[in-house]
C-alpha positions in Angstrom: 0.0 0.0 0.0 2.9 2.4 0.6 4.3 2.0 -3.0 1.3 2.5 -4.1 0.8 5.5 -2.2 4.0 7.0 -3.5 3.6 5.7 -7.1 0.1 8.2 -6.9 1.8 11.1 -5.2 4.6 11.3 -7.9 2.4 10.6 -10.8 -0.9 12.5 -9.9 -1.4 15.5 -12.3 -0.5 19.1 -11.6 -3.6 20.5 -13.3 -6.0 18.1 -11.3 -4.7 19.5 -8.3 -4.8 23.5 -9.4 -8.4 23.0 -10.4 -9.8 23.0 -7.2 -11.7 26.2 -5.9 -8.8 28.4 -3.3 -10.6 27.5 -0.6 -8.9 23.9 -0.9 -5.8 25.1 -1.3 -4.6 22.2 1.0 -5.1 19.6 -1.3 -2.1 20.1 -3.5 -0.2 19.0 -0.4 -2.3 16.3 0.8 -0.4 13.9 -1.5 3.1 14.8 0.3 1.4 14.1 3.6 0.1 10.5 2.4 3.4 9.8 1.2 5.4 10.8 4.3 3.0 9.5 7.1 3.1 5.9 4.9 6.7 6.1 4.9 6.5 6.2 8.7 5.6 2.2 8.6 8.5 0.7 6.9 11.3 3.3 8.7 10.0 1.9 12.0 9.8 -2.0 11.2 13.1 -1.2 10.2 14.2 0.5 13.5 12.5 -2.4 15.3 13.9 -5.6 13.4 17.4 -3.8 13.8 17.1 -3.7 17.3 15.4 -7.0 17.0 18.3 -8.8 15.9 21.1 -6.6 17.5 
């Protein structure tokens, strides 16, 4: 689910995202914040399984 997450934040298109009224201004954003609060998951099992095995 995270690669796909990241796949859709790199490939969604710039116009679809300006054509929303100003008052949703936060929406051309919103797919940086999907992609970094997914990449939270796979940096932590990462920090865990380190310590895990160390």
């Amino acid at each position: 689910m995270c690669i796909r997450d990241s796949l859709w934040a790199l490939s969604v298109d710039r116009t679809l995202l300006f054509s929303f009224p100003a008052e949703y201004a936060w929406i051309e954003n919103h797919r940086w914040a999907v992609a970094a609060v997914c990449a939270v998951i796979p940096v932590a099992a990462g920090v865990y399984a380190r310590d895990a095995l160390a």
